[in-house]
C-alpha positions as CSV (number, residue, x, y, z in Angstrom):
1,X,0.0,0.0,0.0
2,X,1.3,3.6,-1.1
3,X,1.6,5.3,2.6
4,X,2.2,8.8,0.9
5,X,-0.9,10.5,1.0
6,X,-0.8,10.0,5.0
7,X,2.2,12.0,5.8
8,X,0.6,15.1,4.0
9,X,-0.5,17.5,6.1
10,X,-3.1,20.3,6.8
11,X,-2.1,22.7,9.6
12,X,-2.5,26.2,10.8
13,X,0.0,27.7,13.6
14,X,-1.2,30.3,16.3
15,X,0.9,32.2,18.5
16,X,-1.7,32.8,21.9
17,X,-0.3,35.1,24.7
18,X,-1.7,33.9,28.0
19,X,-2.6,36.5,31.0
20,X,-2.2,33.9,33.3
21,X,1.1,32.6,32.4
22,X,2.5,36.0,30.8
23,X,4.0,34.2,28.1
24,X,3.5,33.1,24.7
25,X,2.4,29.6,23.4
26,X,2.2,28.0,19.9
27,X,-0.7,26.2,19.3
28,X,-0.7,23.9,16.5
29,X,-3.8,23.0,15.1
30,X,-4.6,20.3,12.6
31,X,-8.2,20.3,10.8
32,X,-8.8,17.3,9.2
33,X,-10.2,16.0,5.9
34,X,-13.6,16.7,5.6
35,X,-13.5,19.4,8.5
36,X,-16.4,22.6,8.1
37,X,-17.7,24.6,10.9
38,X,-20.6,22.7,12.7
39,X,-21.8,22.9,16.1
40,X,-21.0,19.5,17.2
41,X,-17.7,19.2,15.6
42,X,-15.3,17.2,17.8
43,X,-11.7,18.9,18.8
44,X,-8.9,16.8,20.9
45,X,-7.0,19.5,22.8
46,X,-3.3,17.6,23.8
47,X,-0.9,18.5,26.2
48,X,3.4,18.5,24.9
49,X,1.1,18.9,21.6
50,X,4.2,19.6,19.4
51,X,5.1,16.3,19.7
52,X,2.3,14.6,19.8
53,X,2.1,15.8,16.3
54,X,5.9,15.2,15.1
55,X,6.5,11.9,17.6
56,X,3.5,10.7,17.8
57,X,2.5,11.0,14.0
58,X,-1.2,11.7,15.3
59,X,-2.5,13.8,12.6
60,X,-1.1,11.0,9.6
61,X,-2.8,8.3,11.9
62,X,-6.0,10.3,11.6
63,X,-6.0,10.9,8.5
64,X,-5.7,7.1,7.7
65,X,-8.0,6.2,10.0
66,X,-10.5,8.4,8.3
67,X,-9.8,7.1,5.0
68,X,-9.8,3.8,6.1
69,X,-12.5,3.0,8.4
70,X,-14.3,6.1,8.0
71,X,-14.2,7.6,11.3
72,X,-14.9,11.7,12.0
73,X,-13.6,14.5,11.0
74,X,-11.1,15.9,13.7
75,X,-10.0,19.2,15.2
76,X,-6.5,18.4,16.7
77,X,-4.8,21.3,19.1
78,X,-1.7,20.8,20.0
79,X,-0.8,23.1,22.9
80,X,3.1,23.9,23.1
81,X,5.0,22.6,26.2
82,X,7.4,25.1,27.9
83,X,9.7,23.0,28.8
84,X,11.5,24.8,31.3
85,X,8.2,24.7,33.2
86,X,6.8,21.2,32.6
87,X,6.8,19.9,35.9
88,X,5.1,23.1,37.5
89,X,2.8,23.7,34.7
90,X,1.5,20.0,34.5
91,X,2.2,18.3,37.7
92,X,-0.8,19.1,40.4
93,X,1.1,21.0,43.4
94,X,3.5,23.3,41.0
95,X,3.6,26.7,41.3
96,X,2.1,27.2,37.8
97,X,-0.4,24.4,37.8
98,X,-3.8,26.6,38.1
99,X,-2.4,29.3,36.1
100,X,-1.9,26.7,33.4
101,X,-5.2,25.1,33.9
102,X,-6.4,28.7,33.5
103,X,-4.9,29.1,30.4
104,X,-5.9,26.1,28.9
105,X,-9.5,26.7,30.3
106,X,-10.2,30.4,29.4
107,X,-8.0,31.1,26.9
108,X,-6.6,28.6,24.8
109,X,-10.4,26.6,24.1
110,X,-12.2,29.8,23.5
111,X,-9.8,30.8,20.9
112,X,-9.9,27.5,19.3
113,X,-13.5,27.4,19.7
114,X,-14.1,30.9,18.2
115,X,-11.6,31.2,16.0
116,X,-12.7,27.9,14.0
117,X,-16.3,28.7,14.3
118,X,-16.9,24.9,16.8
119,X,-19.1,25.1,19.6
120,X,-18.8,21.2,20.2
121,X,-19.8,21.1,24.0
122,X,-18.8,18.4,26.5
123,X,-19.5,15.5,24.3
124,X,-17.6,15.9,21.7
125,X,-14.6,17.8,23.7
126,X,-11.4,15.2,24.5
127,X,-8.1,16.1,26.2
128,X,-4.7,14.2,25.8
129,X,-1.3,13.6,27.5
130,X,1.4,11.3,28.0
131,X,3.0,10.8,31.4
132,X,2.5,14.6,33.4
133,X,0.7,15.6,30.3
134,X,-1.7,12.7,31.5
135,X,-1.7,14.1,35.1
136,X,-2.7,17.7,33.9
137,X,-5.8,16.2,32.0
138,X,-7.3,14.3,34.2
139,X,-7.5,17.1,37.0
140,X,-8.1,19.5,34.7
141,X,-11.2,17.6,34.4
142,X,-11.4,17.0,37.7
143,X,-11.2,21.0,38.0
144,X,-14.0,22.0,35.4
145,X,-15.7,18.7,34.4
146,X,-18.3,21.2,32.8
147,X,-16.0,21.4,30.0
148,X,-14.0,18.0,29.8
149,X,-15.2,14.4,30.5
150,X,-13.4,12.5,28.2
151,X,-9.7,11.7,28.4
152,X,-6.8,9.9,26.4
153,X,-4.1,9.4,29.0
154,X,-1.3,7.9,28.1
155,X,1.4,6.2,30.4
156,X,0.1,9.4,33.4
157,X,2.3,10.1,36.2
158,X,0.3,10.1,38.9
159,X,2.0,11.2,42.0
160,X,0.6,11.4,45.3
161,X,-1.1,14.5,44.3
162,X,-2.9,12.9,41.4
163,X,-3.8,10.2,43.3
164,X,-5.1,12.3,46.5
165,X,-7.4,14.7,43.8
166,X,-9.4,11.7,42.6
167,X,-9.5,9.7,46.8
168,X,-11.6,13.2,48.0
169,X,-14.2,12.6,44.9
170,X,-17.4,10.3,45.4
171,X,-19.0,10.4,41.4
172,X,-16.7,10.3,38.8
173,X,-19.5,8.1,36.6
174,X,-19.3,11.4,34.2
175,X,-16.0,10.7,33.5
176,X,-14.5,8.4,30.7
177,X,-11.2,7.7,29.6
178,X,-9.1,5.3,27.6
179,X,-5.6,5.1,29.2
180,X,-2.1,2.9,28.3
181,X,0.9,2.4,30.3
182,X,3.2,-0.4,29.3
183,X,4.2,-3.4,31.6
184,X,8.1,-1.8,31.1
185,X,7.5,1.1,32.6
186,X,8.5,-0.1,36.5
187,X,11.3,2.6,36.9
188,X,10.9,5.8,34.9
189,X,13.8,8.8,35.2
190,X,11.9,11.8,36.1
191,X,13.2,15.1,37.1
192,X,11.7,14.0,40.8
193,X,13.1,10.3,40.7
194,X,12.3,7.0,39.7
195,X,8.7,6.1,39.3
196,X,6.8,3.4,38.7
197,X,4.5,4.4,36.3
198,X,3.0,0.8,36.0
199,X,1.9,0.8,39.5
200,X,0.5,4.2,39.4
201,X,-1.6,3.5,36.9
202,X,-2.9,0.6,38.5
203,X,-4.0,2.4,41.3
204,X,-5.2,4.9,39.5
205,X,-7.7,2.5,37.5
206,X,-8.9,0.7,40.7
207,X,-9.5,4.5,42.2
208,X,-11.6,6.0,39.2
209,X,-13.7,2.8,38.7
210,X,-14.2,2.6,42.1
211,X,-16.0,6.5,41.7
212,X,-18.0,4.9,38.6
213,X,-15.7,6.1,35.4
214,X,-15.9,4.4,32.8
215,X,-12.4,3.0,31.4
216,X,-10.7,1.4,28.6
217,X,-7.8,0.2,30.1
218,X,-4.5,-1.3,28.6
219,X,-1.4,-2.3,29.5
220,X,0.9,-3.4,27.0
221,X,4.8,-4.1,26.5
222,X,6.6,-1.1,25.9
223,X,8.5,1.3,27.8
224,X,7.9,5.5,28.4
225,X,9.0,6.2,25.3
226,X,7.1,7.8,22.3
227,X,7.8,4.8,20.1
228,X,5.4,3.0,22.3
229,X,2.8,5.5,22.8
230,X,2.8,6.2,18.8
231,X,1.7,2.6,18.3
232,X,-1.2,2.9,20.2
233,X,-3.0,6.1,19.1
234,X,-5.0,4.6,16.4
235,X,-6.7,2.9,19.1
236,X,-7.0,6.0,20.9
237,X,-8.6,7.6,18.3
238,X,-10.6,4.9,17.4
239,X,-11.9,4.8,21.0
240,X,-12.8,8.8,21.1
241,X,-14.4,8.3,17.8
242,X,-16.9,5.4,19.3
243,X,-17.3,7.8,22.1
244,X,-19.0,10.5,20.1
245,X,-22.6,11.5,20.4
246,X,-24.4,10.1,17.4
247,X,-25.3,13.2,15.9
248,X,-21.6,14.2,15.5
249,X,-20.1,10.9,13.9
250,X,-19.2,10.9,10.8
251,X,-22.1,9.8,8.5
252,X,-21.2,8.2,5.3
253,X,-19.3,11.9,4.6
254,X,-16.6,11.4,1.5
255,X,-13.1,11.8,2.4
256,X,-10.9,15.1,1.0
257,X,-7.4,14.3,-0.1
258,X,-4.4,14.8,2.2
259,X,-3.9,18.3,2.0
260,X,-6.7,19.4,-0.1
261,X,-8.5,22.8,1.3
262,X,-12.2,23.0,1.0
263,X,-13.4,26.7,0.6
264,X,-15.0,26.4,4.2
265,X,-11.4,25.5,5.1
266,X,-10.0,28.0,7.1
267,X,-6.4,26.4,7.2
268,X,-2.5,26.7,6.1
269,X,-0.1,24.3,4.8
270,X,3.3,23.5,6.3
């Protein structure tokens, strides 16, 4: 099979200055095949989204899976990491964590949302993150659950923290998720120590069931590494896209080429 046509692109770059963070972050947005302005159009928004895009391949993944199983057209927003920040920006307990949950909140899903013409609501609104990009999502739906209920968390770091935010809930049975880890992952480096990301996970199953979420849960062989993660997104995606209200999947809709603007189309190519 000629792969070609996947790697092609359509992308449009934003440069979004956040109040709450006083800085600047690029938010790269891919608009799928088939994408026009409707209410319920789906986005994903995705923490360390530069690479989730570059390592993780996610927009070529979607692409094929839209040409070949014929799931929905996707808004995918990649929010820029700071990486000097990381830990405090994503981890629950650093000094930037609200401030970036602000930002993400009130700033960076309006603009989206406005600036593409989507008003998609909680159904068919999905956040994603690998390792402390997992940790931000789930408590910033933990934080406003009136605008995310529906997770991809791949391999999260859940410290104490994490853990402790979802012990003091009762009803999580709003809250769905598909998360990953792989059985390798026993003694991550991170910049606070060796952790054992397997484990956590565990837990962290056992504690959101027991509040009534509803998971798809996976562990796998593979290590924290993006090679691993990458392998696994079509089934991510394919688990968002069975997770969409009916109105908003993808009915019998044809398929634009890889990199082919429609004029409703509002995009860029890179």
């Amino acid at each position: 099979m000629d792969l070609s046509q996947y790697t092609q692109r359509v992308m449009e770059s934003h440069e979004l200055y956040s109040a709450h963070l006083s800085e600047t972050r690029t938010l790269k947005v891919y608009v799928s095949p088939g994408y026009h302005p409707q209410k319920n159009q789906p986005v994903l928004y995705c923490h360390d989204g530069l690479e989730f895009f570059t390592h993780g391949r996610i927009a070529t993944l979607n692409n094929r899976l839209m040409a070949e199983e014929g799931t929905s057209p996707l808004i995918i927003v990649g929010i820029a990491v700071n990486k000097a920040y990381r830990t405090e920006d994503y981890a629950p307990g650093g000094v930037r964590h609200e401030a970036y949950n602000r930002f993400v909140v009130e700033e960076c899903v309006p603009f989206i949302e406005n600036h593409y013409g989507l008003h998609p609501g909680l159904a068919a609104r999905f956040m994603a993150g690998i390792s402390l990009g997992g940790t931000a999502s789930l408590d910033i739906c933990l934080q406003y659950p009136q605008m995310f209920n529906k997770l991809l968390l791949f391999s999260g770091a859940f410290y104490g923290p994490a853990l402790r935010a979802v012990e003091i809930r009762t009803d999580l049975s709003d809250l769905a998720a598909y998360m990953l880890v792989g059985r390798e992952e026993t003694a991550v480096a991170t910049p606070r120590g060796s952790f054992d990301i397997l484990t956590a996970n565990r837990i962290m199953k056992q504690l959101l069931e027991t509040r009534g979420a509803i998971l798809d849960y996976d562990e796998a062989t593979g290590k924290h590494l993006w090679g691993f993660w990458q392998n696994h997104i079509p089934a991510a995606l394919r688990w968002l896209n069975g997770h969409l209200p009916a109105t908003v999947r993808r009915q019998s809709m044809p398929v634009v080429g890889p990199g082919t603007e429609t004029p409703s189309s509002p995009v860029s190519r890179e």
